[in-house]
C-alpha positions as CSV (number, residue, x, y, z in Angstrom):
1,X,48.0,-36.7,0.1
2,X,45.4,-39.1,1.3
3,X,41.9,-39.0,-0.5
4,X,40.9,-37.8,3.5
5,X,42.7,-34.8,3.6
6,X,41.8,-33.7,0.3
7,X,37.7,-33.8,0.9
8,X,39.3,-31.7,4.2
9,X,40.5,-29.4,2.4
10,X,38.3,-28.9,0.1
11,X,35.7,-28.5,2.4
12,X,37.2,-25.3,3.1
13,X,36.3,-24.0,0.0
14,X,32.7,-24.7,0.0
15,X,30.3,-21.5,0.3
16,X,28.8,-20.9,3.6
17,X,25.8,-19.5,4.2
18,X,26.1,-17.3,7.2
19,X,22.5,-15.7,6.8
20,X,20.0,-18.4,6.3
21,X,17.3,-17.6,3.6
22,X,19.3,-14.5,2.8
23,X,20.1,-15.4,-0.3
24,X,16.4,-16.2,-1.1
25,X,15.0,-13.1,0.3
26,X,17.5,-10.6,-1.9
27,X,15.8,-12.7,-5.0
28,X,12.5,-11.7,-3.7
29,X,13.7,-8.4,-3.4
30,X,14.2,-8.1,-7.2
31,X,11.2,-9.0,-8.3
32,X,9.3,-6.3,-9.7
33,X,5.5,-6.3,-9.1
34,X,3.1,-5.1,-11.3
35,X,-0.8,-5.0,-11.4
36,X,-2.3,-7.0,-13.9
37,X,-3.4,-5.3,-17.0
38,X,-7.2,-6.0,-18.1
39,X,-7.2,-6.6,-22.0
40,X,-9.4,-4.7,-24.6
41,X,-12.2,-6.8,-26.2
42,X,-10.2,-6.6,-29.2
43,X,-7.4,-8.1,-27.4
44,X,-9.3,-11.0,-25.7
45,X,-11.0,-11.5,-29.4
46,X,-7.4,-12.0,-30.5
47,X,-6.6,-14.4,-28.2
48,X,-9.3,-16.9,-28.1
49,X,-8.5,-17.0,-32.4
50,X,-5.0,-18.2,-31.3
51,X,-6.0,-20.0,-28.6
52,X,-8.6,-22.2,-31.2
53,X,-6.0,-22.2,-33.7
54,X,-3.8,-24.0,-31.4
55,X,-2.8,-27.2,-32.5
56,X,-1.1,-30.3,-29.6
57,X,2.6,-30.1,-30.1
58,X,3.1,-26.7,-31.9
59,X,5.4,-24.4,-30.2
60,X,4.3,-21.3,-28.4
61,X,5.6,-18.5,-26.2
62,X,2.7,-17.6,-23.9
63,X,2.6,-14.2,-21.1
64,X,0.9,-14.8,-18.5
65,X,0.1,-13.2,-14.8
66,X,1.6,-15.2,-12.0
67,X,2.4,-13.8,-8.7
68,X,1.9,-10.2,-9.3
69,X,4.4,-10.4,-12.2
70,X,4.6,-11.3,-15.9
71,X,6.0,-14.5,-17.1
72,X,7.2,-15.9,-20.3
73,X,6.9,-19.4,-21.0
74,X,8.0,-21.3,-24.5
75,X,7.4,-24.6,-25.0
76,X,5.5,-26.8,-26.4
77,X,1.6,-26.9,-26.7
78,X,-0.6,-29.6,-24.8
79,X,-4.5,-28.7,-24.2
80,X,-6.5,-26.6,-23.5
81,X,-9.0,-27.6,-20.6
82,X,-12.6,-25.9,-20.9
83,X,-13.7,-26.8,-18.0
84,X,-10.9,-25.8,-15.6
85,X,-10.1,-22.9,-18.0
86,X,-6.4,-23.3,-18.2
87,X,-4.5,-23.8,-20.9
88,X,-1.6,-26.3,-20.6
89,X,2.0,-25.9,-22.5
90,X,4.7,-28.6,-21.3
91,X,3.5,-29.3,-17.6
92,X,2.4,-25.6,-17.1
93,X,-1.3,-24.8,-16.3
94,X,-2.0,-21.2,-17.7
95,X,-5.5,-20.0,-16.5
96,X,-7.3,-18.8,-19.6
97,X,-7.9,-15.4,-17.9
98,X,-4.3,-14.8,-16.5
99,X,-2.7,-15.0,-20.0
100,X,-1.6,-11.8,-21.7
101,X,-0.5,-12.6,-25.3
102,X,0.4,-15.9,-27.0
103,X,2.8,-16.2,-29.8
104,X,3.0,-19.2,-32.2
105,X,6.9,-20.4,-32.8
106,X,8.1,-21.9,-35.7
């Protein structure tokens, strides 16, 4: 069989995507939104210690509100920036007052 007729064929077997953006919008679909929780003053007290006790390249798992959801990130520690008030792990930019609960990783 000629190298032709077998991309042919196998073109057959490629998915097709009768429905554009189908697929895309059934992901959408699943996502489950949720209001963003204020934190006690205990809790916010909590994490600014971590968040000073936070040294570059230590690894962290950080919550944080994005989208009318809850995220988990891990990875590793970069900044933080006080004066756009984010907080950046890997290429991420956390806003300060978006982020739930951070968890140091050893």
């Amino acid at each position: 069989m000629a190298y032709r007729e077998k991309v042919s064929r196998a073109k057959q077997f490629v998915p097709f995507d009768a429905l554009k953006g189908f697929r895309e919008a059934l992901l959408e679909k699943e996502r489950i939104l949720v209001p963003k929780i204020e934190l006690s003053e205990e809790m916010m007290e909590e994490l600014d210690r971590t968040l000073h006790s936070l040294s570059p390249g230590k690894m962290v798992s950080v919550v944080y509100f994005h989208n009318d959801e809850y995220i988990k990130i891990t990875g590793i520690f970069v900044k933080v920036c006080e004066s756009s008030r984010t907080m950046q792990v890997v290429n991420t930019k956390i806003p300060l007052e978006d982020i739930r609960e951070i968890v140091c990783v050893d």
